[in-house]
VOKEKE-262485 format. One record per atom (N, C-alpha, C): residue in one letter; x, y, z. Coordinates in steps of 0.2 Angstrom, whole numbers, padded with zeros to 4 digits, always signed. Atoms other than C-alpha are relative to their C-alpha. Layout:
aXYZ
...
***
This chain:
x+0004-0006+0000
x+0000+0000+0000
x+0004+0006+0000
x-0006-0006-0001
x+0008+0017-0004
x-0002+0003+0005
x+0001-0004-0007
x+0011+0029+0010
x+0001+0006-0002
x-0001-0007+0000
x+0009+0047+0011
x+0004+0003+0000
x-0005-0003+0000
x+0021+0058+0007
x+0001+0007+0003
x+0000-0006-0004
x+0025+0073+0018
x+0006+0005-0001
x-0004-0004+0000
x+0038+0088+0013
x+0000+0006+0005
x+0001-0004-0003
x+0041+0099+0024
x+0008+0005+0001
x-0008-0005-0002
x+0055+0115+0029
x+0004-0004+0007
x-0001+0002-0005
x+0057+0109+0047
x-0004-0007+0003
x+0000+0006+0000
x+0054+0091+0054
x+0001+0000+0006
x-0005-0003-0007
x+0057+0090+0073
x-0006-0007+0003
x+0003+0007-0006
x+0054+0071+0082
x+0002+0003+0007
x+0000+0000-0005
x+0050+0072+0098
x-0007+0007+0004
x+0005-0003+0001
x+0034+0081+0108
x+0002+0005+0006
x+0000-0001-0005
x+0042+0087+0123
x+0003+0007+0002
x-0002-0007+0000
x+0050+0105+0131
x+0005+0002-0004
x-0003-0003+0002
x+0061+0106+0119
x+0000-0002-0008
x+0001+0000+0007
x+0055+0099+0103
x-0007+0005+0001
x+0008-0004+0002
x+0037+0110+0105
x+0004+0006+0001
x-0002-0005-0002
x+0048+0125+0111
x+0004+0001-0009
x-0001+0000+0007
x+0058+0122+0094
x-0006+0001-0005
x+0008+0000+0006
x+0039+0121+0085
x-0001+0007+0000
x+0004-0005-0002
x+0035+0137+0092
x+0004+0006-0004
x-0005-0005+0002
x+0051+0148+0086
x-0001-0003-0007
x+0001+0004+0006
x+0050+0136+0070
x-0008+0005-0005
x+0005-0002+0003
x+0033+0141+0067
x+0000+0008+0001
x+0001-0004+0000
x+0034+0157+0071
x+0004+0004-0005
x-0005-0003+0005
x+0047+0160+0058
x-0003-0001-0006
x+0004+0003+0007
x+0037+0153+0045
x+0000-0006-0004
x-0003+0004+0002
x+0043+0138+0044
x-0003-0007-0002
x+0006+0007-0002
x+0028+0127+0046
x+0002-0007+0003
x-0002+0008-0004
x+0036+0112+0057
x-0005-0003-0002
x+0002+0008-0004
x+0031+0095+0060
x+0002-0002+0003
x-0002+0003-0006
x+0031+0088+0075
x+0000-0006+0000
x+0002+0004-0001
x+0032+0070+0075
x+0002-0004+0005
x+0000+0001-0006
x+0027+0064+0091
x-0003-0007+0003
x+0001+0009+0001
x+0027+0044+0098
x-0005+0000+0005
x+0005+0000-0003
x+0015+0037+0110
x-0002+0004+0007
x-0001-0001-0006
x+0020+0046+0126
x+0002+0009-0002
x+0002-0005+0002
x+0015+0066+0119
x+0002+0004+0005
x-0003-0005-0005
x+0024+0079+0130
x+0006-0001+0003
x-0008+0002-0003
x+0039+0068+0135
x-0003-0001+0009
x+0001+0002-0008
x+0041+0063+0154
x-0003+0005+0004
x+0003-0006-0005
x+0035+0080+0161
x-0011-0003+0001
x+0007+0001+0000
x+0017+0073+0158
x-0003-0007+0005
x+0002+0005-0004
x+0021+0058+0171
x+0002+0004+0007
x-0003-0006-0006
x+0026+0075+0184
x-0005+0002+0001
x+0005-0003-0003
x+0014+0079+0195
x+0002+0009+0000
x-0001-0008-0002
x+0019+0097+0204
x+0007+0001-0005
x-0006-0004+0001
x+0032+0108+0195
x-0003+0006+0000
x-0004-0008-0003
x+0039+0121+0204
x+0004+0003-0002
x-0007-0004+0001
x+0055+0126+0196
x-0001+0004-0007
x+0001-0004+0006
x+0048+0131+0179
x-0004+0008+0001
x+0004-0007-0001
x+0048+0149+0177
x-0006+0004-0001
x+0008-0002+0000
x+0032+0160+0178
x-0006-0003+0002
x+0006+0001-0005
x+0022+0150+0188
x+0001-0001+0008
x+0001+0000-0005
x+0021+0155+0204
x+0000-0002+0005
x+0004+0005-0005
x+0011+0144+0212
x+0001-0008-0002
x-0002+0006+0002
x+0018+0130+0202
x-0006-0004-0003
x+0005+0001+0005
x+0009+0120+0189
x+0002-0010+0000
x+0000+0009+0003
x+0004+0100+0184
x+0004-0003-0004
x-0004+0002+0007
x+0017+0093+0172
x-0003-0001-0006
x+0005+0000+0003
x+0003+0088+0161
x-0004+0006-0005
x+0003-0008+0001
x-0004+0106+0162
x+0004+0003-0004
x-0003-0005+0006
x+0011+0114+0155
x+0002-0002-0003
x-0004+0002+0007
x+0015+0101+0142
x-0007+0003-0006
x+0009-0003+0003
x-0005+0106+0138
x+0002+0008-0004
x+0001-0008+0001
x+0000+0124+0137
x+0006+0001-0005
x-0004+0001+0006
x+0017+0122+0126
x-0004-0002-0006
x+0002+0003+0005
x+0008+0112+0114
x-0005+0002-0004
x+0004-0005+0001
x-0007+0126+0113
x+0002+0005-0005
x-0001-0003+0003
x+0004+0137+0109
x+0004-0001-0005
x-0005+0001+0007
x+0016+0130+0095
x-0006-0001-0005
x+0008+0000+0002
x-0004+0125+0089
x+0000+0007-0005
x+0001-0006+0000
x-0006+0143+0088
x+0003+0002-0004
x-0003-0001+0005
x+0005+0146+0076
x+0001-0005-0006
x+0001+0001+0005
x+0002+0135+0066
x+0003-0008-0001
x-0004+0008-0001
x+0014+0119+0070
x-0005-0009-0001
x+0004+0003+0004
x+0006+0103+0063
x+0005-0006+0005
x-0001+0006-0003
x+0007+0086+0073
x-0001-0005-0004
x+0002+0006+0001
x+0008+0069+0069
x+0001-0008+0005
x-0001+0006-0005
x+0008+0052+0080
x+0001-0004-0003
x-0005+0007+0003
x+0020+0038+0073
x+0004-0001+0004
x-0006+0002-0001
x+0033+0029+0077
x+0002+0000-0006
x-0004-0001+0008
x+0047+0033+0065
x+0004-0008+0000
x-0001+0008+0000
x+0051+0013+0058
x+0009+0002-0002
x-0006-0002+0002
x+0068+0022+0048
x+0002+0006-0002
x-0001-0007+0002
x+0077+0037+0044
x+0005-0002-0004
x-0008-0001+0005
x+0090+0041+0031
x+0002+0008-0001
x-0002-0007+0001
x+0099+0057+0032
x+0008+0001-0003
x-0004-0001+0005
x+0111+0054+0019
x+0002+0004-0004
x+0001-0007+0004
x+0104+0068+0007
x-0002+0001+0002
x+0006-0007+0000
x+0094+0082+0010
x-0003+0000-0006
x+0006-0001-0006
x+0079+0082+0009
x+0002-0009+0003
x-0002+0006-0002
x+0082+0070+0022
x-0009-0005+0001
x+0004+0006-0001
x+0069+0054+0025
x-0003-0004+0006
x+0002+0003-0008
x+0058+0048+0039
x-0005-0005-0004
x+0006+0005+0002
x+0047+0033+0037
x-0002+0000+0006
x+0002+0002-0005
x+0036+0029+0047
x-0006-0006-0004
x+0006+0006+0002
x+0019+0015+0045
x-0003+0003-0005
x+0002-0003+0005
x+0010+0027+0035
x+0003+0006-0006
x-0001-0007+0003
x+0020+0041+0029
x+0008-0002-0002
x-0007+0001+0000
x+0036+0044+0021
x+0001+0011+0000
x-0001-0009-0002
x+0042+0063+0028
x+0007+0001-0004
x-0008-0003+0000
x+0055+0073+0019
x-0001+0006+0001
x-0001-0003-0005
x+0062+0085+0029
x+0007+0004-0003
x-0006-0003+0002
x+0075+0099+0021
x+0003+0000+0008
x-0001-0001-0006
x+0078+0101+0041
x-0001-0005+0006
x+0004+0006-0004
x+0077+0088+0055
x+0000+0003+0006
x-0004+0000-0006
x+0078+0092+0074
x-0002-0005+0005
x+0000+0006-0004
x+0080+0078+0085
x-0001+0002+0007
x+0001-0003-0008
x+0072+0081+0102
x-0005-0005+0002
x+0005+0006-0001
x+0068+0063+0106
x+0000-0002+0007
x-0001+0001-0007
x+0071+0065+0123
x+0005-0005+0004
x-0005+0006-0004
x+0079+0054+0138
x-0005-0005+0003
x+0004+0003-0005
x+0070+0040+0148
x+0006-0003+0005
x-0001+0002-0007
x+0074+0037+0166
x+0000-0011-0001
x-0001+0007+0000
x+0081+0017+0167
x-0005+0003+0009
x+0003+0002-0006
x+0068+0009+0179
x+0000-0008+0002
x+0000+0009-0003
x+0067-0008+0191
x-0002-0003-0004
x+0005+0005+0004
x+0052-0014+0182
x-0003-0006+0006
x+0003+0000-0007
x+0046-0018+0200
x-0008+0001+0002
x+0008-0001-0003
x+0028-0018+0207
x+0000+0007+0003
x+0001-0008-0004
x+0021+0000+0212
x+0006+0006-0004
x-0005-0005+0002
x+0034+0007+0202
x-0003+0004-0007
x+0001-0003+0004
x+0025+0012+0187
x-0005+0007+0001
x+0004-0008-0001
x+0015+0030+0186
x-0009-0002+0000
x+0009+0001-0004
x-0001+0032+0195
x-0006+0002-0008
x+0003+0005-0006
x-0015+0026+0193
x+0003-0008-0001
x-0005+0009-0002
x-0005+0008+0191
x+0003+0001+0004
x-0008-0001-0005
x+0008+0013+0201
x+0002+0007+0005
x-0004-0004-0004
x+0015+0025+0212
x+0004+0007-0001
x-0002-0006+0003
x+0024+0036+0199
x-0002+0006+0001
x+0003-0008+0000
x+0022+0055+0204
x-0004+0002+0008
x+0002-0001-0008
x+0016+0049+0222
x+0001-0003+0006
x-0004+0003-0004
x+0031+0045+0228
x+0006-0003-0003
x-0006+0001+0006
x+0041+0038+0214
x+0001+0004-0002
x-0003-0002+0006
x+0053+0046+0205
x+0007+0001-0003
x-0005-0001+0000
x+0068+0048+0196
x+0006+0008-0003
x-0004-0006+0002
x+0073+0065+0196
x+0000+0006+0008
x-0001-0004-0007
x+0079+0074+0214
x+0000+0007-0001
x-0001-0003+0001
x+0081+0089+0206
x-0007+0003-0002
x+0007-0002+0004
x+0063+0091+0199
x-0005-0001+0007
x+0005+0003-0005
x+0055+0082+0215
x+0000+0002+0007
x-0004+0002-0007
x+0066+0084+0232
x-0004+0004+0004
x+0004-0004-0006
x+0056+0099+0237
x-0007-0004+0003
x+0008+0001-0004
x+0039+0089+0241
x+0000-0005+0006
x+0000+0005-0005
x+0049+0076+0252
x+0003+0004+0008
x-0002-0001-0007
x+0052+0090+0268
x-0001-0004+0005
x+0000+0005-0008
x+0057+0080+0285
x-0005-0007-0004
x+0002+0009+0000
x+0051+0063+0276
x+0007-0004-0001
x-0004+0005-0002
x+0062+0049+0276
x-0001-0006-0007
x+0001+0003+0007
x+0066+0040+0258
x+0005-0002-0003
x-0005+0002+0003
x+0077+0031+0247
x+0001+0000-0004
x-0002+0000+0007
x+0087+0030+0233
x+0005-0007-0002
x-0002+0008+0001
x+0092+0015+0223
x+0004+0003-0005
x-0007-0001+0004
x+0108+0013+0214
x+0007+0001+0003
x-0005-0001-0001
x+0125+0015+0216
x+0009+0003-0003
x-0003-0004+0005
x+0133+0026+0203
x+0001+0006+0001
x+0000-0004-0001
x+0137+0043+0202
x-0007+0005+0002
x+0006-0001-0002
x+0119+0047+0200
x-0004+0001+0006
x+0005+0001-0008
x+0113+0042+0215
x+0004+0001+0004
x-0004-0003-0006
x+0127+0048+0225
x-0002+0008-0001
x+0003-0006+0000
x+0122+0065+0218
x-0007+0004+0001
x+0007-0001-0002
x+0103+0062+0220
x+0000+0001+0008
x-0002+0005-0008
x+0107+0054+0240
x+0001+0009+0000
x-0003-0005-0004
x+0116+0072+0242
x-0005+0005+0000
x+0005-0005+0003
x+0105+0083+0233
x-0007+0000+0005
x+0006+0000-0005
x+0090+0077+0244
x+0001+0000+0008
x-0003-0002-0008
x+0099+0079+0261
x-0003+0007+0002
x+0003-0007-0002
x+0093+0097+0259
x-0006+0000+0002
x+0008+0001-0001
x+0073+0092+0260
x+0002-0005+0006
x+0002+0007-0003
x+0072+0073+0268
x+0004+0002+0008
x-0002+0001-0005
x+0075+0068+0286
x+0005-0004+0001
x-0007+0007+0000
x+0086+0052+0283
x-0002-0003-0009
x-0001+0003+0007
x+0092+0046+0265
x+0002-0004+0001
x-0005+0005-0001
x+0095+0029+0264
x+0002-0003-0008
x-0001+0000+0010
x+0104+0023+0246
x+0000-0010+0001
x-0001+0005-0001
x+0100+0005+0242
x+0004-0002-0005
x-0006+0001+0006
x+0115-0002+0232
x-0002-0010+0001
x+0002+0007+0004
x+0113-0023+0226
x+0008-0001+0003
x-0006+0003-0002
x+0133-0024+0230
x+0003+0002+0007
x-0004-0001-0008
x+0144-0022+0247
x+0005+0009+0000
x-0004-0003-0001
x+0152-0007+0238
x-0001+0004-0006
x+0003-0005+0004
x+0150+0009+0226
x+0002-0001-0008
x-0004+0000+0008
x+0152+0012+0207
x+0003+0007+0001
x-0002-0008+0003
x+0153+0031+0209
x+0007+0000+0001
x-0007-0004+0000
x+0168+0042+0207
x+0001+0001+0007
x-0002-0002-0006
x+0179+0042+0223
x-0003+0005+0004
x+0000-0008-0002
x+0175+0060+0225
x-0007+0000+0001
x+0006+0002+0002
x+0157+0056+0223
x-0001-0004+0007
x+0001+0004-0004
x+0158+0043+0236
x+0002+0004+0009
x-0002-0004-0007
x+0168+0054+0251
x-0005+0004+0000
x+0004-0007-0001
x+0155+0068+0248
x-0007-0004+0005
x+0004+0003-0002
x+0142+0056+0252
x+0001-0004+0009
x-0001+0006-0007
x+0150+0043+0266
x+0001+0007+0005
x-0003-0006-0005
x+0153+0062+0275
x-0006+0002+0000
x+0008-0003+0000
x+0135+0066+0274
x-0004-0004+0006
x+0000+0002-0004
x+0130+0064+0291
x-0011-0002+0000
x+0006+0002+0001
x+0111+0062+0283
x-0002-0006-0003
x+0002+0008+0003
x+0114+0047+0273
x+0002-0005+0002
x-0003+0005-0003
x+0114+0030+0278
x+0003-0004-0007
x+0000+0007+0007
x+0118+0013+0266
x-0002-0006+0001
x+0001+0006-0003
x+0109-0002+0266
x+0005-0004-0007
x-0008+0003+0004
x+0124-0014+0257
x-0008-0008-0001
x+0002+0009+0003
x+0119-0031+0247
x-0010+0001+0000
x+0005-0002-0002
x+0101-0025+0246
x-0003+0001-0006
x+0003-0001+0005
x+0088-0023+0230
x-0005+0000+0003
x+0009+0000-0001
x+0071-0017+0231
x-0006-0003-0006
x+0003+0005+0004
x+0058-0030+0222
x-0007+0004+0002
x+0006-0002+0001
x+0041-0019+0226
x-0001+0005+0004
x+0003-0008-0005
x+0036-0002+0231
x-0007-0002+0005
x+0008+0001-0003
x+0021-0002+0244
x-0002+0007+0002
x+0003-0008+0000
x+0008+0012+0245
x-0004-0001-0003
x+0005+0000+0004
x-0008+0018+0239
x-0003+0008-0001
x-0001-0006+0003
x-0014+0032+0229
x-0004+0004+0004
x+0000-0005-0003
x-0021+0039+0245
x+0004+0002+0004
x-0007-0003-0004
x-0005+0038+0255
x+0005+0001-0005
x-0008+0001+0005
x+0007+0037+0241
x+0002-0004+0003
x-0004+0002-0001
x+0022+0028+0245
x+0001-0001+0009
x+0001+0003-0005
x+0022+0017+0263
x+0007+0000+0001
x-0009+0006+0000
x+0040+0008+0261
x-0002-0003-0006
x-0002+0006+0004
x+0047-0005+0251
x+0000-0006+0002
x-0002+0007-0002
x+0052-0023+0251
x+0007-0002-0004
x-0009+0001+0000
x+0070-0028+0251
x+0002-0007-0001
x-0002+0008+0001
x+0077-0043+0247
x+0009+0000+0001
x-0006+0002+0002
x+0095-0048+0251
x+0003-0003-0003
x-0003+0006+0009
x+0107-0053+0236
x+0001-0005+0003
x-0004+0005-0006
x+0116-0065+0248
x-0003-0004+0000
x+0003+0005-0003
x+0105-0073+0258
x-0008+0000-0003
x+0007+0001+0002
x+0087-0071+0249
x-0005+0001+0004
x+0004-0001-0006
x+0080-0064+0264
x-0003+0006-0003
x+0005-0010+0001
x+0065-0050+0263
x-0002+0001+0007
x+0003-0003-0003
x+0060-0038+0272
x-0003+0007-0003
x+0004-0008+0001
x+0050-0021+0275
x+0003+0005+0001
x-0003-0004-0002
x+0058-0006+0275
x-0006+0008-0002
x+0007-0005+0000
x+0045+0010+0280
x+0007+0006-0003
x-0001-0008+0003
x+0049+0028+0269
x-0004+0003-0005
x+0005-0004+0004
x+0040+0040+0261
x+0000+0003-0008
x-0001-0004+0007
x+0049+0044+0245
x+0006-0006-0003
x-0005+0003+0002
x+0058+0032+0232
x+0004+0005-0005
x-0002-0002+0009
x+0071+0038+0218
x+0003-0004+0000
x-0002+0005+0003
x+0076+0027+0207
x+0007+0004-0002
x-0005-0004+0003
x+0093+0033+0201
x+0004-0004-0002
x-0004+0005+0004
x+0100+0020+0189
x+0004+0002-0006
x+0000-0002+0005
x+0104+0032+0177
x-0006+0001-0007
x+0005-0003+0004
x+0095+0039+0161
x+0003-0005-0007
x+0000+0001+0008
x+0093+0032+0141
x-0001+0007-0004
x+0002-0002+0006
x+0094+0044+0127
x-0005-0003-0003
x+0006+0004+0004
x+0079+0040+0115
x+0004+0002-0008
x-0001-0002+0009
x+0089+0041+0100
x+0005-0006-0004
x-0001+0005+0005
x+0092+0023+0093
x+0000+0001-0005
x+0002+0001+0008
x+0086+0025+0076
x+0004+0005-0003
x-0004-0003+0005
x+0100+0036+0072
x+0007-0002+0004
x-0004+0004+0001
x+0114+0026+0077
x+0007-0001-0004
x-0005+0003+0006
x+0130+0024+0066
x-0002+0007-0006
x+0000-0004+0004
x+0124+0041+0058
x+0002+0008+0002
x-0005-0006-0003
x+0125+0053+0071
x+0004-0001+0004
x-0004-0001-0004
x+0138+0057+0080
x-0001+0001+0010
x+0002+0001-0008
x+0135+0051+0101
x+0005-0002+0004
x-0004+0003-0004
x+0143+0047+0115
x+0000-0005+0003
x+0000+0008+0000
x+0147+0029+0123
x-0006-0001+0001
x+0006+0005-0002
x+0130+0029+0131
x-0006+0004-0005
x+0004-0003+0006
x+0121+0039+0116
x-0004+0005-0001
x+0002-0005+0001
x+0119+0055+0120
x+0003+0004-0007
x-0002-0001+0006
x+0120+0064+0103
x+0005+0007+0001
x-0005-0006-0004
x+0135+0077+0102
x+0000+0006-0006
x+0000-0006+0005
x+0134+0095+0096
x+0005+0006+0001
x-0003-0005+0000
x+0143+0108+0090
x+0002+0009+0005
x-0002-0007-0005
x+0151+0120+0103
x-0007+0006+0002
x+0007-0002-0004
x+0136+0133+0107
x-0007-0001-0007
x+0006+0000+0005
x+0126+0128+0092
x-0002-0007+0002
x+0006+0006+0001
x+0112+0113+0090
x+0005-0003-0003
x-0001+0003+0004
x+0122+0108+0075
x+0002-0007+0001
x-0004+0005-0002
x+0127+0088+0074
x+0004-0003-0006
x-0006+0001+0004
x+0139+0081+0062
x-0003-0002-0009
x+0004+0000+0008
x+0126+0080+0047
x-0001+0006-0001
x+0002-0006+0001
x+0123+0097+0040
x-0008+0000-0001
x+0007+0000+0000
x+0105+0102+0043
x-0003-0004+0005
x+0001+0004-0004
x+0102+0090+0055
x+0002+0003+0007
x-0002-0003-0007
x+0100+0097+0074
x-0004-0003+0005
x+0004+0005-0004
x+0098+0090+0091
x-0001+0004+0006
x+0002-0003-0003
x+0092+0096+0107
x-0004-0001+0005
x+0001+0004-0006
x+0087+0092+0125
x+0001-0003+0002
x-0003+0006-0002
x+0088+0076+0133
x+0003-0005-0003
x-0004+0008+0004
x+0093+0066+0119
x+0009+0005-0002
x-0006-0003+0000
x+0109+0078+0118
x+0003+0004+0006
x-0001-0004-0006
x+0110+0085+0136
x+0001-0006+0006
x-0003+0006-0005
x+0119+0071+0148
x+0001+0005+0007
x-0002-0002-0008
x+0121+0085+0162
x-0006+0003+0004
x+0006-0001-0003
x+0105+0095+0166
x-0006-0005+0002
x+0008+0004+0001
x+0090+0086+0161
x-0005+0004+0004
x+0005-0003-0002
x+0078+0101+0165
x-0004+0005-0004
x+0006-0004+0005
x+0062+0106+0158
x+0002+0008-0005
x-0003-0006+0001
x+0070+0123+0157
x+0004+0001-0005
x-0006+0001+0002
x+0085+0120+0150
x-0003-0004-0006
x+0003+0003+0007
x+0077+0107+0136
x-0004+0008-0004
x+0003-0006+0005
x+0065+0124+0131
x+0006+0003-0005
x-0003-0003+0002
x+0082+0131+0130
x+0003-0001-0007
x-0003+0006+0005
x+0091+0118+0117
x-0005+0002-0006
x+0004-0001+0006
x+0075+0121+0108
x-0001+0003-0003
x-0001-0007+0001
x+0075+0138+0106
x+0005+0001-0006
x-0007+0000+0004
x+0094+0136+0100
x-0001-0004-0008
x+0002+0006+0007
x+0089+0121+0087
x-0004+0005-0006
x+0006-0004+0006
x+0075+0132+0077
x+0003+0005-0002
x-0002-0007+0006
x+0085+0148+0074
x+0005-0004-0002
x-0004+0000+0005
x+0099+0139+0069
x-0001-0007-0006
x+0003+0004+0006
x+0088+0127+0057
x-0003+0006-0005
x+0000-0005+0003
x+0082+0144+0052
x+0005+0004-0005
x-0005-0005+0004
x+0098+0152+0048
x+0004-0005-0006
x-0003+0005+0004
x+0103+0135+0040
x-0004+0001-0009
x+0004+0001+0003
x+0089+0135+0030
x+0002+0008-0006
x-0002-0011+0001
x+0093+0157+0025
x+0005-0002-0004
x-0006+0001+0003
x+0109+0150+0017
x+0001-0003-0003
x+0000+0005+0008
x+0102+0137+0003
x+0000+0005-0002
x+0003-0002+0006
x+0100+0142-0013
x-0006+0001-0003
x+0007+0000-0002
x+0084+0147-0019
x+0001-0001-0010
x-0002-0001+0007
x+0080+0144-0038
x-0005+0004-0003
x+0000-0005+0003
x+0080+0156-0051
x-0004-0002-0006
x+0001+0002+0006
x+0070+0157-0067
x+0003-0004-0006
x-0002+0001+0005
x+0081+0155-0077
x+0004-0007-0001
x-0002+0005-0003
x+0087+0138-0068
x+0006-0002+0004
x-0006+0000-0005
x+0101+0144-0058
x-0003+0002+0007
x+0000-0001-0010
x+0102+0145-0038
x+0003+0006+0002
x-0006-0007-0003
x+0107+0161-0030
x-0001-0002+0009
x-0001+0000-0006
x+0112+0162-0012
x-0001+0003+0004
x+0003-0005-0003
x+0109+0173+0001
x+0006+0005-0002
x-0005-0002-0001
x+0125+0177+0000
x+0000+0004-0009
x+0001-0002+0008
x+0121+0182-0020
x+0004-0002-0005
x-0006+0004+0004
x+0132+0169-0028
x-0006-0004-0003
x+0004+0003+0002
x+0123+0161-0042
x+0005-0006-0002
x-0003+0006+0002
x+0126+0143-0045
x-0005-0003-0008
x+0000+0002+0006
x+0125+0137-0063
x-0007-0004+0000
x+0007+0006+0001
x+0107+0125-0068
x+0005-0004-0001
x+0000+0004+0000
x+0119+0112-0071
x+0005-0002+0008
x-0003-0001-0007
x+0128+0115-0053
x+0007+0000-0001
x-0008+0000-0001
x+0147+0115-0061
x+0003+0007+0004
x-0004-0008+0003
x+0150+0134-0059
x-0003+0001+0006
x+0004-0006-0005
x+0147+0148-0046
x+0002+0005+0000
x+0000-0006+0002
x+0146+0165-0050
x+0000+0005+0006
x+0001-0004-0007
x+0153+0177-0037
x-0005+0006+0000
x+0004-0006+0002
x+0143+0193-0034
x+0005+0006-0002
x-0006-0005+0005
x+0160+0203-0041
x+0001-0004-0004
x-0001+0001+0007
x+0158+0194-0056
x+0003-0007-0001
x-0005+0004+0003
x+0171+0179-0054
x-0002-0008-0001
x+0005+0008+0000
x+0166+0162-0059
x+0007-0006+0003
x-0005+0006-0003
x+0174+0146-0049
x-0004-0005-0001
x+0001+0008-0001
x+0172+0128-0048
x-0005-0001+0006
x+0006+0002-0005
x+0155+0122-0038
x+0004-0007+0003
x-0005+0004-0004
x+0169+0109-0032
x+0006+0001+0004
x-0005-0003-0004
x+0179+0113-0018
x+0008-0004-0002
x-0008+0003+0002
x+0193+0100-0023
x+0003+0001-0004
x-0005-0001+0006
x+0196+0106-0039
x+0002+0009+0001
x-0002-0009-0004
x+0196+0125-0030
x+0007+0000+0001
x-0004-0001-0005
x+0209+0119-0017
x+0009-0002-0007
x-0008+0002+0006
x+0222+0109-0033
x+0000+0006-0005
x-0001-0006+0003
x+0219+0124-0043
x+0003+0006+0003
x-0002-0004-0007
x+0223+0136-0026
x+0007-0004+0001
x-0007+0002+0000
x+0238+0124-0024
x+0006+0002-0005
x-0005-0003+0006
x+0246+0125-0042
x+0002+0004-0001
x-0001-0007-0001
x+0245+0145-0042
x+0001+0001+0004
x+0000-0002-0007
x+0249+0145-0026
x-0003+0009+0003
x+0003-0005-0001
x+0235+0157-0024
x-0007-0003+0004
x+0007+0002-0001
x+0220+0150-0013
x-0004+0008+0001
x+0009-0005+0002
x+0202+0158-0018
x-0001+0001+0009
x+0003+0000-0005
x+0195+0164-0002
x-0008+0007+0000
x+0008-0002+0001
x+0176+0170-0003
x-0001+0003+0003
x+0001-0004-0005
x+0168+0183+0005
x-0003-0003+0007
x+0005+0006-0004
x+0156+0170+0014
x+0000-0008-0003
x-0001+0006+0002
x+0162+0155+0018
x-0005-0005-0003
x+0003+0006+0005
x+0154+0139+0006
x-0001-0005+0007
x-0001+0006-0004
x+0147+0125+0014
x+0002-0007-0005
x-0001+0004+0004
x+0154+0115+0000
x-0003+0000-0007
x+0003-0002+0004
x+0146+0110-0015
x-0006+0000+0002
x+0008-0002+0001
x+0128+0115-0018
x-0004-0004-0005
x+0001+0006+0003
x+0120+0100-0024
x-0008+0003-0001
***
C-alpha cells in the first residue's frame, strides 16, 4: 500500500520541552514544522505531577498542564502534529527521510528532540499512578521532586554517580536518605563517594535490592520490600519517597551509526550551536543533554535548534527562473551546478577539490567573501 508523502522545511521528532519550544520559534518563523510525536506526547513531564522550578508559575503547575500549554501554543502558530513511530530514517541527502507506517516525511531540516527515559526496576508500584505509584512518591529526578519530600524519610536505589548525587541533593529536603546499592560497595567516582560517606544524613543499606514499592494512591508511597542478594531474605523497610537513580537512556536509537554520540548515546553538538555532524540536522534536550536534564533547559536547546535550522535554511540556494540558484550570500550557481558565479563577477568551480588543486598549483588559494558550505548540490 503506498504511503503518504509529507515535505516539509522543518521536521522535529519528539513532543516534549524542547522539541514544541523548537515548534514554536519554528513556526513562528514561518517555517511550518512538523512535530512527530510517539506514544508518550509531552515527553516525561506529563508523568510530573507538581512543578515548581519552571519559570512563571508561581504557584507552580501540573506537568501535564504545562505540556497542555506548550503544545497550545506551537498549535497557535500553526505547528502541525503527527503520531507515529518513526520505523527508519535516512539522512544521507537532503531532503532527508523519515518513514514511518503510513508516511514517508522529507524534511529539508530535521531536529532531534527525542528526549531521555529514566532506566527503571520494572518492579511492582513502580509504574506512574494510577497503576503505580509514579508521581506519588516515585521518582527519578531529585532535582525536579526533592522539594515535596520536607522531613520525610526516603530512598534512593543505585550505586553510581547518579545516585550519590541524587542521595546528596536530597539531604537538603528529607529527614534520613538511605541509598539501596545490590553490591557491598559503590560504582561512583571516589570524589562522589567521600561527599556522600561524609553526609551525616545518609545511611547505606549494602547487598540490598528493592523487588516492590508499597503504597496507595491515597497515601502514596508506605515503604518497600527488600530482598537480600546474599541470603534471599525480605524484608519491609518503612519511607515515604523512592528515587530510582540508575541512570537515564537517550531515546535516540534509530540514528545510530549516523549521528555522531557518546558511549552511552547521547547525541553530540557543535560547541554553542544545536548543529550535529550531518549538516541540517540538529539536536536538542535530553537526547543531547547528559548534564541537566531540565524542563527549562530542554526549552532552551529548543529555542537554540530552530534559529539555527532557520539560519541554516537562510543559506540554501533558492531557484532562479532562469534555472540557476542564487544564495543569500548572491552567488549564483549554474542550472547544471558546475560553476558559481561570485557577486564581483568571478566564476569558480562548484567543487571545492578542484578550488583547493587549482589554489595549490597558483599558489593562490580563492577565499570568498562567505564561507561555502561546499558544494551545492
Amino acid at each position: 500500500m503506498p504511503k503518504d508523502t509529507l515535505h516539509r522545511e522543518v521536521v522535529i521528532v519528539g513532543s516534549g520541552p524542547a522539541g514544541l519550544t523548537a515548534a514554536i520559534y519554528a513556526a513562528r518563523a514561518g517555517m511550518n514544522p512538523l512535530v512527530i510525536e510517539g506514544p508518550q506526547p509531552g515527553g516525561q513531564l506529563t508523568i510530573t505531577t507538581e512543578v515548581d522550578n519552571y519559570p512563571g508559575f508561581a504557584e507552580g503547575i501540573q506537568g501535564p498542564e504545562l505540556m497542555d500549554q506548550f503544545r497550545k501554543q506551537a498549535e497557535r502558530f500553526g505547528t502541525e502534529f503527527l503520531t507515529a513511530w518513526i520505523d527508519t530514517v535516512d539522512l544521507s541527502e537532503r531532503p532527508f527521510t523519515l518513514h514511518t507506517e503510513e508516511h514517508e516525511i522529507k524534511a529539508e531540516t530535521l531536529i532531534v528532540a527525542s528526549g531521555a527515559s529514566a532506566k527503571w526496576l520494572g518492579i511492582p508500584g513502580e509504574e506512574p499512578a494510577p497503576k503505580g505509584l509514579g508521581g506519588l512518591g516515585v521518582s527519578a529526578c531529585a532535582t525536579c521532586d526533592g522539594f515535596f519530600f520536607k522531613g520525610k524519610k526516603i530512598i534512593v536505589v543505585g550505586g553510581g554517580d547518579t545516585a550519590m548525587e541524587e542521595a546528596t541533593f536530597l539531604t537538603r529536603y528529607a529527614s534520613r536518605v538511605t541509598v539501596v546499592h545490590r553490591r557491598d560497595h559503590l560504582r561512583a567516582s571516589k570524589i562522589m563517594q567521600d561527599k556522600a560517606f561524609k553526609n551525616e544524613k545518609i545511611d547505606f543499606k549494602w547487598n540490598s535490592e528493592v523487588i516492590e514499592i508499597i503504597g496507595e494512591p491515597e497515601t502514596g508511597v508506605v515503604g518497600v520490600r527488600l530482598r537480600e542478594t546474599e541470603t534471599g531474605e525480605e524484608s519491609i523497610f518503612d519511607c515515604e519517597g523512592v528515587f530510582i537513580a540508575i541512570g537515564h537512556q537517550p531515546n535516540t536509537g534509530m540514528f545510530k551509526g549516523v549521528l555522531d554520540m557518546d558511549e552511552v548515546g547521547y547525541i553530540k553538538t557543535s560547541g554553542r550551536s544545536m548543529a550535529t555532524n550531518v549538516p541540517g540536522v540538529f539536536a536538542c534536550g535530553d537526547a543531547q543533554d547528559s548534564s541537566y536534564r531540565q524542563a527549562i533547559t530542554a526549552a532552551g536547546t529548543g529555542c537554540m535548534a530552530a534559529i539555527d535550522a532557520e539560519r541554516f535554511l537562510d543559506n540554501l540556494p533558492v531557484p532562479a527562473p532562469t534555472g540557476e540558484e542564487i544564495t543569500i550570500e548572491g552567488e549564483r550557481v549554474s542550472a547544471d551546478h558546475e560553476t558559481i558565479t561570485m557577486p564581483g563577477g568571478e566564476t569558480i568551480s562548484n567543487h571545492p577539490e578542484a578550488d583547493a588543486e587549482g589554489a595549490q598549483a597558483s599558489g593562490d588559494w580563492h577565499k570568498p567573501s562567505q564561507p561555502r558550505r561546499g558544494a551545492i548540490e
